[in-house]
N, CA, C and O of each residue as an XYZ file, in Angstrom:
468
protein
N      12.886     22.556     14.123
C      12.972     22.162     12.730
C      12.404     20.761     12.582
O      13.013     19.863     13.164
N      11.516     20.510     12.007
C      10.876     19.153     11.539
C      11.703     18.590     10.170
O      12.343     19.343      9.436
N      11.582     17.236      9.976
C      12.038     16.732      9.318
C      10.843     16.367      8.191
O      10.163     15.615      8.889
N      10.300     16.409      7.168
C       9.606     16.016      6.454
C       9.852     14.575      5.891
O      10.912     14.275      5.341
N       8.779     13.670      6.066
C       8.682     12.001      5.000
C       9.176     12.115      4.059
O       8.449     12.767      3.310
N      10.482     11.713      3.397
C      10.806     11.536      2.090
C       9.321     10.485      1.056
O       9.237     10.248     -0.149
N       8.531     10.164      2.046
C       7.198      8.934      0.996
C       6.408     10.111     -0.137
O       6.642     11.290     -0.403
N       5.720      9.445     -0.458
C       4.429      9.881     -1.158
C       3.657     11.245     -0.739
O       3.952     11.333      0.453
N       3.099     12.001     -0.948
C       2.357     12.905     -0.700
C       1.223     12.465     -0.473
O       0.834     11.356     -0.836
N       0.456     13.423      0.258
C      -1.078     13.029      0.222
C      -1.817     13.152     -1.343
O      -2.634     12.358     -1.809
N      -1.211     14.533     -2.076
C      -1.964     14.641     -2.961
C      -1.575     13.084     -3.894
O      -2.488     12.303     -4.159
N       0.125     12.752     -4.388
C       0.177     12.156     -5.444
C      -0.920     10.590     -5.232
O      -1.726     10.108     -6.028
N      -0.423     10.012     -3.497
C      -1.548      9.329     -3.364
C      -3.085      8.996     -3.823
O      -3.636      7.926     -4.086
N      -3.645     10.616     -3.807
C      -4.946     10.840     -3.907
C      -5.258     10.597     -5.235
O      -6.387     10.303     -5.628
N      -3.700     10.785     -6.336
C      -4.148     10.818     -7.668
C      -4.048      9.270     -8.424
O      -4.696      8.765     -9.340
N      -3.096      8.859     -7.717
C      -3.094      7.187     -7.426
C      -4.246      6.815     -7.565
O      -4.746      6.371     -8.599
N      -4.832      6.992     -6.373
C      -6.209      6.084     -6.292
C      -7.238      6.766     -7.024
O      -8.364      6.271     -6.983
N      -7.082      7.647     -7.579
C      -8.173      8.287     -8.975
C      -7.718      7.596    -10.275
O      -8.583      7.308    -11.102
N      -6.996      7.436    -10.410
C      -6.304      6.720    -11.546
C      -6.159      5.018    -11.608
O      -5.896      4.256    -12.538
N      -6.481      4.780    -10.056
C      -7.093      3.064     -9.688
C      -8.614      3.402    -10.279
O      -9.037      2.665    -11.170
N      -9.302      4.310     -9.886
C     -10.904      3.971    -10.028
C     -10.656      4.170    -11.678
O     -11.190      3.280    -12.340
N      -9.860      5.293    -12.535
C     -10.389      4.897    -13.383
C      -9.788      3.471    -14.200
O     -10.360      2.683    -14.953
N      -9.056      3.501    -13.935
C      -8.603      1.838    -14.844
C      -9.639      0.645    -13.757
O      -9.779     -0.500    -14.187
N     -10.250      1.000    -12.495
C     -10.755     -0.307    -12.183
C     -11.915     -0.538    -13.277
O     -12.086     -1.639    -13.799
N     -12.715      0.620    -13.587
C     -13.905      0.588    -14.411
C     -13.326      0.079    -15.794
O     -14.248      0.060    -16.610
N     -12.142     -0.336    -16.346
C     -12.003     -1.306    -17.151
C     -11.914     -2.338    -16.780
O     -12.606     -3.015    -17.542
N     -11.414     -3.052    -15.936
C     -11.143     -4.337    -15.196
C     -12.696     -5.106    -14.890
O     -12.795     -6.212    -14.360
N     -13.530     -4.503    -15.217
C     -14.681     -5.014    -15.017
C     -15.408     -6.646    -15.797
O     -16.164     -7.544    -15.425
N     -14.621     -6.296    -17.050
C     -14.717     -7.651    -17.836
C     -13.761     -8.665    -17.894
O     -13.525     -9.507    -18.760
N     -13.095     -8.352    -16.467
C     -11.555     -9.548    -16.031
C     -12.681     -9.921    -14.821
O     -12.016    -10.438    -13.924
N     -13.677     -9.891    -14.538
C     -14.078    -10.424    -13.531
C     -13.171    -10.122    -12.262
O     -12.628    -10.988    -11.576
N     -13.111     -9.040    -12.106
C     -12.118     -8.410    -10.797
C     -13.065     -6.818    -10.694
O     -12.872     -5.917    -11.511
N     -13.795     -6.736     -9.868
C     -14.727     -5.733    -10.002
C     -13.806     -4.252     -9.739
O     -12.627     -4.121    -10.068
N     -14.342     -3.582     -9.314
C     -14.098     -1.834     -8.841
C     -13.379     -1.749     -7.777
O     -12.249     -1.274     -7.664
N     -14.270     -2.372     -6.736
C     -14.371     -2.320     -5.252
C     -13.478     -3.357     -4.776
O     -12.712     -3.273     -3.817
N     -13.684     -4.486     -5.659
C     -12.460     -5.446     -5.226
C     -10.806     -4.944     -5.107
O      -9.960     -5.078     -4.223
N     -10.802     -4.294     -6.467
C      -8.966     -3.695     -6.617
C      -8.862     -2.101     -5.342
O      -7.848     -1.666     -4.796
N     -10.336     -1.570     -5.221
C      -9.840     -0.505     -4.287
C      -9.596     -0.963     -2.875
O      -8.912     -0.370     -2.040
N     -10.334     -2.250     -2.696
C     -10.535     -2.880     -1.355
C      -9.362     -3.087     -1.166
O      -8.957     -2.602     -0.109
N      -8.082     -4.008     -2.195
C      -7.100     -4.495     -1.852
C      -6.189     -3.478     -1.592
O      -5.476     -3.602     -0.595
N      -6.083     -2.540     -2.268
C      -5.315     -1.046     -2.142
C      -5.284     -0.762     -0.596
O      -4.466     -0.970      0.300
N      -6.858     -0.048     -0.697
C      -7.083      0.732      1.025
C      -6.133     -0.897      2.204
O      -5.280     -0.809      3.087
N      -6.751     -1.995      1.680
C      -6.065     -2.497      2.917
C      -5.013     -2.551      2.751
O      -4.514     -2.410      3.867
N      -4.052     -2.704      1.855
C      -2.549     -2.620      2.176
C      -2.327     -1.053      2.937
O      -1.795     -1.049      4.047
N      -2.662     -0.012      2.439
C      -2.297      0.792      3.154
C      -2.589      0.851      4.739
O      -1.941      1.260      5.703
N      -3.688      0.337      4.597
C      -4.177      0.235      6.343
C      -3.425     -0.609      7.056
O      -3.167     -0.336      8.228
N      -3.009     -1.639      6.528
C      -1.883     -2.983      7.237
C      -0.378     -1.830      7.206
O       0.275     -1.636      8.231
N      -0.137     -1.375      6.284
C       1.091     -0.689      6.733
C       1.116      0.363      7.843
O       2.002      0.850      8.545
N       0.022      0.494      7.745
C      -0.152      1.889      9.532
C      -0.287      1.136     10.832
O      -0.417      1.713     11.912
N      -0.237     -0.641     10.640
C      -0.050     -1.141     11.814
C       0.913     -1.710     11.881
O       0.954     -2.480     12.841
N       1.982     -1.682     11.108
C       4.081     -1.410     11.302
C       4.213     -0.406     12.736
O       4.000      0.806     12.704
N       4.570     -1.096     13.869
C       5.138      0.176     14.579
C       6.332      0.819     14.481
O       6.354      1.980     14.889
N       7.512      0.261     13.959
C       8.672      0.959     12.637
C       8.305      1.719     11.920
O       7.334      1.506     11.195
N       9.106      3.031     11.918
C       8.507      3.861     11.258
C       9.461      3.642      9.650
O       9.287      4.382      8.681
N      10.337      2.606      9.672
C      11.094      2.386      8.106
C      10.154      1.129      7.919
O       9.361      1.645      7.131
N       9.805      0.164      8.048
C       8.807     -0.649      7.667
C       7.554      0.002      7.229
O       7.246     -0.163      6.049
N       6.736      0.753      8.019
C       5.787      1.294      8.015
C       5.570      1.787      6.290
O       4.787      1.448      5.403
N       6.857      2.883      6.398
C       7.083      3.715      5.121
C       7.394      2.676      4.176
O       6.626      2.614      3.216
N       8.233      1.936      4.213
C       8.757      1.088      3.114
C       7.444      0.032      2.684
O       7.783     -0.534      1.644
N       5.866     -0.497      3.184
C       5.227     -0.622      3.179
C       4.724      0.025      2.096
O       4.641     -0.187      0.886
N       4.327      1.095      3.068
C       3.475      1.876      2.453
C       4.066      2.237      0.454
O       3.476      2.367     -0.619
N       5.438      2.262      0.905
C       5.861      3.029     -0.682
C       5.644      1.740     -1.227
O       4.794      1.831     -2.113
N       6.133      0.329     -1.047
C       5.934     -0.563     -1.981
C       4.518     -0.786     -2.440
O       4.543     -1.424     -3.493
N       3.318     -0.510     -2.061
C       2.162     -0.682     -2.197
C       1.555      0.574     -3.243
O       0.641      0.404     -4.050
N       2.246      1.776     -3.033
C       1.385      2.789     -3.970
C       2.315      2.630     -5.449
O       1.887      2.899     -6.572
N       3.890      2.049     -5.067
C       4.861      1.230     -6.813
C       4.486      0.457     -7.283
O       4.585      0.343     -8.505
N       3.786     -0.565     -6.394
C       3.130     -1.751     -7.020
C       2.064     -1.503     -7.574
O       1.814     -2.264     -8.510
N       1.115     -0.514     -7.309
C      -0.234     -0.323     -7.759
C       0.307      0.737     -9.090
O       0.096      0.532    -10.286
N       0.873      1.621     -8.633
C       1.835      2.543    -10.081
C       1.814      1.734    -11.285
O       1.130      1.788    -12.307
N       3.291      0.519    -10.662
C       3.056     -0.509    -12.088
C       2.618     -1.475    -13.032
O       3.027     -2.002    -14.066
N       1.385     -1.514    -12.095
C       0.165     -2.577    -12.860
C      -0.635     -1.583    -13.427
O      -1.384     -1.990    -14.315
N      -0.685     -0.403    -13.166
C      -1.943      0.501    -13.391
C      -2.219      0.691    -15.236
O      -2.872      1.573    -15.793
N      -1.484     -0.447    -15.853
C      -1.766     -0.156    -17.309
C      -1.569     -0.840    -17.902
O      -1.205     -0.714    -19.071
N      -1.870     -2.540    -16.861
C      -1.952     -3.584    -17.519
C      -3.617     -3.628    -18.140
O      -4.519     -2.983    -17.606
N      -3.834     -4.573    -19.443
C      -4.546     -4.427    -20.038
C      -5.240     -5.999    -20.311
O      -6.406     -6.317    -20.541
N      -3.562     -7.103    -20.136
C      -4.592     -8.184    -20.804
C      -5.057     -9.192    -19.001
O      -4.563     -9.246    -17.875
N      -6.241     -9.798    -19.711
C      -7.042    -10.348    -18.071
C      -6.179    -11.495    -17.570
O      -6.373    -11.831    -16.402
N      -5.482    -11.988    -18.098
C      -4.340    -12.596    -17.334
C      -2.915    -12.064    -16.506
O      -2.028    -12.687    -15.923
N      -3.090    -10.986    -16.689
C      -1.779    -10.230    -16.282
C      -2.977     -9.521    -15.206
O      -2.769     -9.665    -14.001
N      -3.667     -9.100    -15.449
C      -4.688     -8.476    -14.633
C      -4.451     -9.658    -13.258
O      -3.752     -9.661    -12.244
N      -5.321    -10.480    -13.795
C      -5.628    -10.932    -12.680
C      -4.319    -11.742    -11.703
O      -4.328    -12.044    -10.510
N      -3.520    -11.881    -12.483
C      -2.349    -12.094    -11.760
C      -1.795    -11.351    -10.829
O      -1.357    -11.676     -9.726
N      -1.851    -10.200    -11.419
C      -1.537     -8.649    -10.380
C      -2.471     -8.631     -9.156
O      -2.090     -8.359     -8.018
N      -3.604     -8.916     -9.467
C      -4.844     -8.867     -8.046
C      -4.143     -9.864     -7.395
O      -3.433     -9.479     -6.466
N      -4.160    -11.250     -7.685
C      -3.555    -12.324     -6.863
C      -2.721    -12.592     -6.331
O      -2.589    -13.381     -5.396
N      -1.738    -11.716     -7.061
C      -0.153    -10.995     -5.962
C      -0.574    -10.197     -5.116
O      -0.228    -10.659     -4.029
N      -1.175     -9.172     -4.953
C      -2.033     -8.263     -4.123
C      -2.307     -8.706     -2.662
O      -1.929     -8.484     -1.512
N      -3.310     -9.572     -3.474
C      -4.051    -10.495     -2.103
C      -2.810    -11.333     -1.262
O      -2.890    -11.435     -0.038
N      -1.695    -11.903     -1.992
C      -1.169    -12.645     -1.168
C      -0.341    -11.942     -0.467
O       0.051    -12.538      0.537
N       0.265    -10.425     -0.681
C       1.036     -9.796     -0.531
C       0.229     -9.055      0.648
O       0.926     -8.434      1.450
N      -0.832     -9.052      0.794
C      -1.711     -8.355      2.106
C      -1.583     -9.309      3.431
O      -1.213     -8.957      4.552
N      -2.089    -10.934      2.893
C      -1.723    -11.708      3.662
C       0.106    -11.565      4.398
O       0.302    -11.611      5.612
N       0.971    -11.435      3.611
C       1.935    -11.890      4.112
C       2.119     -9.969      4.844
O       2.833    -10.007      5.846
N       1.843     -9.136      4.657
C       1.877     -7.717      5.556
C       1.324     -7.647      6.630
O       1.553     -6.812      7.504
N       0.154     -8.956      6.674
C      -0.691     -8.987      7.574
C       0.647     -9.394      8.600
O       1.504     -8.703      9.151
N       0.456    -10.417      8.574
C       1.685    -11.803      9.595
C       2.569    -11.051      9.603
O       2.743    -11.117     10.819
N       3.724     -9.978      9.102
C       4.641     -9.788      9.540
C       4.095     -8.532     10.276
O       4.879     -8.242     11.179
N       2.972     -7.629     10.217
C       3.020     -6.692     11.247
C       2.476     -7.252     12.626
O       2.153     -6.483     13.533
N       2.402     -8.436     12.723
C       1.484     -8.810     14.076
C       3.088     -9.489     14.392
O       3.362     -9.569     15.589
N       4.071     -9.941     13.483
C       5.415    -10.349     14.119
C       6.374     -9.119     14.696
O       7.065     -9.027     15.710
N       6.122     -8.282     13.672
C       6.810     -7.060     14.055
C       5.944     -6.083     15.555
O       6.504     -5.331     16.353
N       4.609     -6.430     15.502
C       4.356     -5.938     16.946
C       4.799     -7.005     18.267
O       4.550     -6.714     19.437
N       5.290     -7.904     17.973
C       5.577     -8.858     19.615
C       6.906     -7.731     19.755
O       7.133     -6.945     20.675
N       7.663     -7.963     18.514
C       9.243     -7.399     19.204
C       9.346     -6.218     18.522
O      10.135     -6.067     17.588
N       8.253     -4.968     19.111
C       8.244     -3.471     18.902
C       9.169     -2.907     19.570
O       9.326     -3.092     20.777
N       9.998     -2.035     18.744
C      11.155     -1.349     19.059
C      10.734     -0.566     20.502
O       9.545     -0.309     20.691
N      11.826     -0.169     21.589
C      10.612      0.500     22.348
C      10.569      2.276     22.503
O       9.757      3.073     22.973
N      12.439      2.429     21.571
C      12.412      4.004     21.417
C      11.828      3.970     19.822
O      11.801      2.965     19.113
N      11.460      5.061     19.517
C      10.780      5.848     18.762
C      11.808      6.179     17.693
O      12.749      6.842     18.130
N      11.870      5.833     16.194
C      12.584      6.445     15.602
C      12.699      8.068     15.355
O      11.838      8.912     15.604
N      14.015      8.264     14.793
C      14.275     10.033     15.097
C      13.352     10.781     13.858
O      13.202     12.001     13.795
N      12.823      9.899     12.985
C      11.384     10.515     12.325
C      10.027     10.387     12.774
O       8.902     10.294     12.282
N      10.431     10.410     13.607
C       8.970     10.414     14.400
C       8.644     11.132     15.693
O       7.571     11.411     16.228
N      10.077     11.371     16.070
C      10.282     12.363     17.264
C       9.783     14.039     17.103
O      10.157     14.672     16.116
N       9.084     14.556     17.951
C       8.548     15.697     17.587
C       9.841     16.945     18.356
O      10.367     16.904     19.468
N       9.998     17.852     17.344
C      11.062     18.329     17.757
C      10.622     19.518     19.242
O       9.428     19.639     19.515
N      11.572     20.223     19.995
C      10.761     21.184     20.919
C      10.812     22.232     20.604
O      10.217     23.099     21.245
């Protein structure tokens, strides 16, 4: 019996980031391009797959596709760009704690991650 991720789906994810491209193509006249807001996205998710915790990892990961959820319909370019600039600093600081969280990596395996026999 496997245990299934209580996180995100692949699909709702997928619709996430369809719903980033289309609000990035408004953000275009905040001087915050397309590629910039998908860039910051993909890397938070990518910094959370280098959590070796598998509750960090997830809790990562979910705060990053809520956070992108609840900006996704901001409109004025100051709130905009405020949201990018939390982003960015919020990658930085995921960065530093997964390179802290890899010195003192757990060394058993949480029981969601264990493959059953």
């Amino acid at each position: 019996m496997t245990i299934a991720a209580s996180g995100p789906s692949r699909a709702e994810i997928l619709s996430l980031f369809r719903s980033l491209l289309r609000t990035a193509r408004d953000f275009s006249d905040y001087n915050i391009r397309e590629a910039e807001i998908l860039s910051l996205f993909r890397s938070l998710l990518r910094t959370a797959r280098d959590f070796s915790d598998y509750n960090i990892r997830e809790y990562a990961k979910r705060r990053t596709i809520d956070g992108f959820r609840q900006n996704r319909n901001l409109s004025d370019p100051s709130s905009i760009s405020s949201a990018f600039s939390e982003g960015k600093s919020e990658l930085q600081v995921a960065k530093r704690q997964a390179v802290v969280y890899s010195l003192y990596a757990p060394k058993a395996k949480s029981v969601m991650e264990m493959e059953s026999h």
